[in-house]
N, C-alpha and C positions, 0 to 999 in steps of 0.2 A: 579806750586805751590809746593811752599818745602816740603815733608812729615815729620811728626817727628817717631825722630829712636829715639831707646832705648839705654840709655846712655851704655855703654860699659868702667869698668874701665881699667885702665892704668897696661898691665901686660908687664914688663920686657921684654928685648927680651933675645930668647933662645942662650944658648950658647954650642958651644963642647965643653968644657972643663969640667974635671971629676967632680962631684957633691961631696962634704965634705961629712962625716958622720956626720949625726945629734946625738949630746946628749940626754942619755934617757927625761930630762926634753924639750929639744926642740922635741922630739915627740910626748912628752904627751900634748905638746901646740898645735901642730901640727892637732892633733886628736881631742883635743877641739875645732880647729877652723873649721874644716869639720863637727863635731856634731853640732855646731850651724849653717853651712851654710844648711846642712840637714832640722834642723830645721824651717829655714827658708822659705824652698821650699815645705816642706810639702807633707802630701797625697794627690794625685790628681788622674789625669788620665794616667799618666804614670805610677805610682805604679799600680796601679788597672790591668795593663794590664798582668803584672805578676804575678797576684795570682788570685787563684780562691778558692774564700771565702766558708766558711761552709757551706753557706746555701745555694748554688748552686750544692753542692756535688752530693745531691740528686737526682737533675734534672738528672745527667746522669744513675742512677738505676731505676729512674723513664721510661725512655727515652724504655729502655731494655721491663717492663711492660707491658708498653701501647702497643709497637710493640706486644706483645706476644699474646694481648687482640684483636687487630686488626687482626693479623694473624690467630686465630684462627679461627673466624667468617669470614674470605674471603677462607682461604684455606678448611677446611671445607665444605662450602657451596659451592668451587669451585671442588671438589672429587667430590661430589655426581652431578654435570652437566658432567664434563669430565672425569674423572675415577679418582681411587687411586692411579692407579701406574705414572702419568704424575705427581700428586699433591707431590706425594712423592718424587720425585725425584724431583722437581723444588725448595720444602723446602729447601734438602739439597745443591742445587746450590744457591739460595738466602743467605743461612746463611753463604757459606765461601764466596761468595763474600763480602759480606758488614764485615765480619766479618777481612777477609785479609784487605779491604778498609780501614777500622778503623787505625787499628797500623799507617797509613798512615797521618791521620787526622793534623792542621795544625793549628787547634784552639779548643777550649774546644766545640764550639756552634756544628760545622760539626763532632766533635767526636760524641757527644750527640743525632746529625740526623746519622750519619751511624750506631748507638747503635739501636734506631728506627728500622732501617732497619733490623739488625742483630734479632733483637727481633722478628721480622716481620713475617723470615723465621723458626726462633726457634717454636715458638707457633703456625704455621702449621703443625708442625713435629710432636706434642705432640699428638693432636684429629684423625691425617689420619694413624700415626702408629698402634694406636690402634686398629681403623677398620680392618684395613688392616686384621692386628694379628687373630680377634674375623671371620671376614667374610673367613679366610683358616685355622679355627680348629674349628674340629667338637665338637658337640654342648658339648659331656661330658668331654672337656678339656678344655673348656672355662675358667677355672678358671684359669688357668696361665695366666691370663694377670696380676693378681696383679704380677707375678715375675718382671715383666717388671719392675717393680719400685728399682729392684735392680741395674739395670745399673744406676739410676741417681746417686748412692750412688758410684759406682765404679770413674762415673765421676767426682763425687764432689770431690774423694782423686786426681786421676788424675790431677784434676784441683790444688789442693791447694800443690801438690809435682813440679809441674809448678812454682804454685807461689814461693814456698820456695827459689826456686835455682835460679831464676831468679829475683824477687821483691826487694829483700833486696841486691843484686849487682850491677844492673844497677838502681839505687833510690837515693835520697839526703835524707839523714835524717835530716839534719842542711842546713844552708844556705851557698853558695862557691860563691868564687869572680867572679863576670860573670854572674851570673845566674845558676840555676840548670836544669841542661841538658840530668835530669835521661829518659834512656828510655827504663826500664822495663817495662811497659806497654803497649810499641809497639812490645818487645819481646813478652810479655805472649800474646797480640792479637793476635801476626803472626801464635806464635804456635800454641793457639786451630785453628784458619785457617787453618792451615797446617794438622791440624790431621779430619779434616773436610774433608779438600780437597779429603786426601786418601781414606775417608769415600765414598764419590762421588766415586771415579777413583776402589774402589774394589766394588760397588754396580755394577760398568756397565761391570767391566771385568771378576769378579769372580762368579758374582750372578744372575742370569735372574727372575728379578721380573716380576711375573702375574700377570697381571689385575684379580681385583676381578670380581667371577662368580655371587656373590650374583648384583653388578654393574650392568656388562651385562645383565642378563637377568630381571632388572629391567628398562633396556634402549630397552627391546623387540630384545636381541642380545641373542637370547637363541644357536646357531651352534658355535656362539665363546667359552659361556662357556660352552658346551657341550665338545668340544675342549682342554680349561685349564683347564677340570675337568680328562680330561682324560691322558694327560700329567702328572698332580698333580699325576695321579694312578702310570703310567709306573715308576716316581720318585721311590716311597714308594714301589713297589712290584714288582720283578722281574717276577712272572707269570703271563700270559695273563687274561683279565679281566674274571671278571666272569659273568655267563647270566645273574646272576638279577642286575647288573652294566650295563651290555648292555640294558637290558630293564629299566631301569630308565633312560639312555642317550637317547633312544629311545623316551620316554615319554616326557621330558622335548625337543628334537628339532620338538617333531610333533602335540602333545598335545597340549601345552601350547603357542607354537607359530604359534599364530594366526595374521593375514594380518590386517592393520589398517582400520579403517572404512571410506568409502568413505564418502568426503564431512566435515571430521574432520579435520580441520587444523591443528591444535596440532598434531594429530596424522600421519599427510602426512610429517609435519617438522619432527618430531622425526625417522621416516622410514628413508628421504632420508639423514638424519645425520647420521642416523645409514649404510646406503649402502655406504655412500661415508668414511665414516671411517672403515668399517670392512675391515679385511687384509684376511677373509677367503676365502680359494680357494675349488673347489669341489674335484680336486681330493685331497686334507690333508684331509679334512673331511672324505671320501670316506676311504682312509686309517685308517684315526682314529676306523668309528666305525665299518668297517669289512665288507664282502662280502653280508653277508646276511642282512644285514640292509641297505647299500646304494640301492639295485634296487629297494625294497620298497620303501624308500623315494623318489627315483626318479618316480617313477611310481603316489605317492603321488601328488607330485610336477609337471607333466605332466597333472594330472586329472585335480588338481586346475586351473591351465592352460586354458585347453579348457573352464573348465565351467565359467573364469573370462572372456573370448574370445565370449562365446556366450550369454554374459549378457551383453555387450557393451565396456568389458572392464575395468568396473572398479569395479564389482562385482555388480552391481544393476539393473535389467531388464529393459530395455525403456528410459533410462535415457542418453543425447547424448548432448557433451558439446559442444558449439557454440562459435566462438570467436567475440567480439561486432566488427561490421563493423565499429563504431569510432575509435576501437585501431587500425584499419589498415589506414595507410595514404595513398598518391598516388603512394609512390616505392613499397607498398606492406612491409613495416618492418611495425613490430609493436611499436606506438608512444606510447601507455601507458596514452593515452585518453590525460590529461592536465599537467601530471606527466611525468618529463623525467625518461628513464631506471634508473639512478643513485637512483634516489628519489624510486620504486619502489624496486630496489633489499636493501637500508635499511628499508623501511621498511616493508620487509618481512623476514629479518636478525633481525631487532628489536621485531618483535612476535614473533620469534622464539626463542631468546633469553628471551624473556618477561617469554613467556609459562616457560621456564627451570627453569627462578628463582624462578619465583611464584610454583612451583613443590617441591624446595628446601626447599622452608620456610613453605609451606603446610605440612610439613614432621615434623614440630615443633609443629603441632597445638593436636596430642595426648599426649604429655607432658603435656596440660593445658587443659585436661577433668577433671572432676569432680574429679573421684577416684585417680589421680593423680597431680592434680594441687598442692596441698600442700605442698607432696613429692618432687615437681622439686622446687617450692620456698625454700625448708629448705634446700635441697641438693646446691643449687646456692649460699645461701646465709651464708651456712659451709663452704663452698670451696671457697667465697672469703673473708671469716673472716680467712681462714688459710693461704693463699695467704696474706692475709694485714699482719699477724704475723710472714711469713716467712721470708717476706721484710725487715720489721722491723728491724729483729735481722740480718739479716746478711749482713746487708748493715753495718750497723752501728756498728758492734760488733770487725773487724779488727779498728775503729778508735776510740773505747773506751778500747780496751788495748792498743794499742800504748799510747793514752792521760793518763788511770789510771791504767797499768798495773806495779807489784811492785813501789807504791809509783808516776807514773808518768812519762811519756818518755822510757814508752818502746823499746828497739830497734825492728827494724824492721824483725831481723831474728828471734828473739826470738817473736814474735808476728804471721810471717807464721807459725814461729811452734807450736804454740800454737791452729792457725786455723786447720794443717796437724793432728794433735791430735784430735782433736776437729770431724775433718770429720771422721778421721777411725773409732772412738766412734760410 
């Protein structure tokens, strides 16, 4: 059956030989006759594919946001399960990946998911720096965390001298035959990537970040930070510690660290999470806190010993665990009653994991007592009235001088420098 095709008209055939110059009025006809074949063809889906309209803009500052909203609440809440110095560092590897990733992008949509991303890493940076900062200075210099707010200010000119010398070079201000092929944007990505990256690569080779002490010895890891508290000293003070630093290290590894309670599962998960992650060895310890405190403790540590040895073992008198003769099959392994091994070891990875988040967000519920509740609603809800107003203007504020700045169609150099100004302000 014949299909029908679409008429095609009748064009000349091509010839070598040299083409005449055309007179200005046969151009100008020329040019009228491709304005009305334009016309013709109209806006569709092909235009559409090379621009990306105003009201899309947003989406990708949006995109930056919402990662930063997400990030903060998973990173966050993932510090206080596994510590701050893993969270913090995994920020700054999250943010120059997706952030190198980006310049890379290949359409507006996956620019706008790796922006996501970037944001992701960003706004875990923001909540675990802080702690970090507040949990390694004592308690009467805590007030320098506001300083911290001067690097964003550093960064912002940083950022906008980036922009300057790169934005308005590699950018189309007007439209070029072919399409515009500015790719300032993948420059200014690459580079904050780049100075990320370094951020990364002098964290691990210049700098030996501590796990926080306040961390550990809320994870019942009181010998580790007895350990990075005593490191934190030899730092700061070339002379050996003094006695009442030794007997406060003293107090905190023997005091306050006390053995889990038998028959607590919470508490047996959290022990053998904490044995099978601690790097601590007896003799660094031994070293750390000096001659005359290690054979105490171990003498300590020997007594507890027998007397857990002659209670049955697990610290309780008369108490003697059985294993059910269902779990045992006829090879003698344990079958795990109706449950295979697999199904058994999640879920007891799943309570144990269950316990640590419920722990996390248990940790939220004194912000919303009586004498405080009110406070964390006006504080949440300043801080994201200033967040909405931050967005606002500087999202929008490089494309309203460009559009009305002198009269309208500002150029592009004159408009970073207008922002570069703007930032040192």
């Amino acid at each position: 059956m014949p299909t029908a095709s679409v008429p095609v008209p009748v064009i000349s055939q091509y010839t070598s030989s040299p083409l005449r110059s055309l007179s200005p009025e046969e151009l100008l006809e020329q040019t009228q006759v491709l304005d009305d074949l334009m016309d013709d063809i109209g806006m569709g889906k092909f235009q559409k594919q090379l621009l990306i309209q105003d009201k899309y803009i947003g989406i990708l500052s949006s995109s930056m946001f919402v990662g930063m909203m997400f990030g903060a609440m998973f990173w966050g809440t993932l510090s206080d399960i596994y510590g701050r110095k893993q969270a913090f560092n995994f920020t700054l590897i999250v943010t120059t990946v997706f952030g190198i990733g980006a310049s890379f992008a290949n359409s507006y949509w996956l620019l706008c998911l790796l922006i996501l991303g970037l944001g992701f890493g960003v706004g875990g940076n923001m909540p675990v720096d802080g702690a970090l900062f507040l949990e390694f200075t004592p308690k009467k210099n805590q007030y320098l965390l506001t300083f911290l707010s001067i690097f964003f200010s550093f960064g912002a000119v940083a950022t906008s001298i980036l922009g300057y010398f790169l934005l308005p070079r590699y950018s189309c201000e007007t439209s070029v035959e072919g399409g515009c092929q500015g790719k300032g944007w993948r420059y200014m990505l690459l580079a904050n990537g780049g100075l990320t990256l370094s951020m990364v690569v002098g964290r691990v080779i210049l700098f030996k970040l501590e796990e926080s002490p306040k961390y550990l010895l809320n994870h019942n890891r009181h010998q580790e930070a007895a350990m990075v508290l005593c490191r934190i000293f030899k730092i700061n003070h070339k002379e050996n510690q003094s006695e009442a630093f030794d007997e406060n290290i003293e107090t905190l590894t023997l005091r306050f660290n006390r053995p889990a309670n038998a028959g607590d599962v919470s508490s047996s998960d959290e022990s053998s999470l904490s044995s099978s992650t601690s790097d601590t060895s007896e003799t660094e310890l031994t070293d750390i806190e000096g001659p005359r405190h290690s054979n105490r403790r171990r003498n300590d540590l020997s007594n507890g010993q027998r007397t857990r040895q002659s209670r049955g073992g697990n610290g309780n008198p008369g108490i003697q665990h059985h294993r059910p003769i269902s779990a045992v099959n006829g090879s003698g392994n344990v079958s795990g009653g109706n449950h295979s091994k697999a199904w058994i070891a999640f879920s007891r990875y799943r309570r144990r994991y269950k316990y640590k988040i419920e722990k996390a967000l248990g940790r939220l519920e004194p912000l919303f007592v009586p004498e405080f509740r009110l406070s964390t609603i006006l504080i949440w809800v300043i801080w994201a009235l200033v967040a909405f107003a931050y967005t606002a203007f500087n999202v929008f504020y490089p494309k309203f001088l460009q559009e009305h700045g002198q009269g309208g169609h500002q150029p592009l150099e004159l408009v970073y420098l207008d922002i570069l100004i703007y930032s040192c302000a």
